[in-house]
C-alpha positions, 0 to 999 in steps of 0.5 A: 790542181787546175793551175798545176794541170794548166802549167804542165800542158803550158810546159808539153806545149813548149817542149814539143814546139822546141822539138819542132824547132830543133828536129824540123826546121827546114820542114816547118819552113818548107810548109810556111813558104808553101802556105804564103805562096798563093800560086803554089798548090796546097795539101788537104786536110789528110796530106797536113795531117800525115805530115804531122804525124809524120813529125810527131814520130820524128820527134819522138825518134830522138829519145829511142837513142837514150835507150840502150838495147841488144840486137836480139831484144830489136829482133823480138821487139820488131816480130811482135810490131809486125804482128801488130801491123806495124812495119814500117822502118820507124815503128821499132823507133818509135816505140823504144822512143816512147819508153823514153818519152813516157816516163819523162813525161809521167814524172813532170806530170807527178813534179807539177801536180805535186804527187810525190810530197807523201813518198817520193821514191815510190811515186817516183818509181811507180811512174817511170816503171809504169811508163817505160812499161806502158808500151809494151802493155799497148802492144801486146793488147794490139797484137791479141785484138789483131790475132782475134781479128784473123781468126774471125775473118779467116773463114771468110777468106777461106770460102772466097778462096774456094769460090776463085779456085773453083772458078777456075783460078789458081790458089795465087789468083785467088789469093790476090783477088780474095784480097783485094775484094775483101780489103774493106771487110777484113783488112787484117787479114787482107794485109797478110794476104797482101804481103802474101801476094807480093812475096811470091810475085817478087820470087820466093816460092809458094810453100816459103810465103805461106810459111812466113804468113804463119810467123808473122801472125803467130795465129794457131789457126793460121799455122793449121791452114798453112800444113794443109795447104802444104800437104795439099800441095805435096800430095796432090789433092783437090786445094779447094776441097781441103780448103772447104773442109778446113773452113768448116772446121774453123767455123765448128771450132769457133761455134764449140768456143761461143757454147764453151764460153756461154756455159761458163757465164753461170760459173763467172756469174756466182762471184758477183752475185754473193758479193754484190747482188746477195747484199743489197737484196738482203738490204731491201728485204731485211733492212726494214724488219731489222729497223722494227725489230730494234725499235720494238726491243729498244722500247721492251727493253726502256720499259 
């Protein structure tokens, strides 16, 4: 088994040094002259770890030609990479590639190991739908922990929204200062917010960037916060009373949800207890007068 793991990262190792090769050529020699040139100034540590990343996705931007695909299913596929924080213009690349390169992957690793010598076509098959879905399982879990991640800051938002308005800003001030002082504690949310702020300054209207946040999110409480603003703005009401109250709305919902979750705990706990805790305390406290009875039967019943 260790001589088989050993050839198949022998083997990884290869593949993707030939890819190196093949696809980054002119880079790789950009960086030797630039590591052999003493008067030349070098990268850090993080500048040659971004440009390995970087090739690290170029190479596994190859394999996305492999598979085919709709203009409707790229379309789907980029709103759940941009509700997951990925929009850069080669995440769609990258994860169409990674279908790809998974299940090669899973297969050569099945092929090394010697796995499939019971039932290969079930090996084989478990591998590649395994891995062509592994993808799309890694990116609906990125996409709830994110969503999670607004609905917990977006009351924090809220309540420095309301302090930069009733100081005196505007809801655009106070969206771009909210997010920039809050870029460490809630950098979800400040990301949208970010986006936000850069709609609007390059012209598209209030009502249409909040809307957008919205869809991009795909957050329930996100859309909720997007109606009141939009009924605040349309019926001339005080944005930092609606965002006040909204806020503690938010805060009560979350609070109800916690109190939900713990009354159910006693329900979820039963399971567990008949089926692992109930048995081995039967073990203990029976298990020696079970052993005593029989013996005293075994020697009743020897007389």
């Amino acid at each position: 088994m260790g001589f088989a793991v050993f050839t198949f990262l022998v083997i990884f190792l290869l593949f993707v040094s030939g890819g190196f090769l093949l696809f980054y050529r002119e880079a790789m020699l950009q960086r030797i002259h630039a590591v052999i040139t003493p008067n030349e100034k070098r990268g850090n540590l993080s500048s040659v770890m971004q440009y390995t990343g970087h090739a690290l996705g170029g190479v596994i931007e190859q394999f996305e030609r492999v598979l085919p695909k709709s203009q409707a299913e790229v379309s789907v596929t980029q709103q759940r990479l941009i509700r997951a924080g990925y929009r850069g213009d080669s995440a769609i690349k990258n994860f169409y590639g990674a279908k790809v390169l998974i299940p090669t992957v899973l297969c050569v690793l099945v092929t090394i190991a010697g796995l499939a010598h019971a039932n290969p076509f079930l090996v084989y098959l478990v591998a590649l739908g395994g891995g062509f879905l592994a993808p799309d399982f890694w990116l609906g879990r990125r996409i709830s922990v994110r969503q999670a991640a607004i609905r917990r800051g977006l009351p924090d938002i809220l309540d420095l929204l309301v302090i930069c308005i009733e100081a005196g800003q505007s809801l655009d001030q106070a969206t771009a200062r909210t997010s920039e002082e809050l870029r460490m504690a809630q950098p979800a949310v400040t990301d949208e917010l970010n986006v936000v702020v850069l709609e609007q300054r390059a012209g598209r209207a209030r009502t249409d960037a909040w809307k957008h946040f919205a869809e991009r999110t795909g957050v329930d409480v996100v859309r909720n916060l997007v109606s009141v603003l939009v009924q605040s703005e349309q019926f001339g009401t005080s944005v930092a009373k609606t965002l006040r109250v909204h806020s503690d709305t938010l805060r009560t919902q979350r609070r109800q949800k916690v109190e939900e979750q713990a009354a159910k705990t006693s329900v979820k706990l039963v399971f567990p207890l008949v089926f692992f805790i109930f048995p081995s305390l039967f073990l203990v406290t029976l298990g020696p007068a079970v052993i005593i009875m029989a013996d005293s039967f075994k020697q009743f019943f020897n007389r």
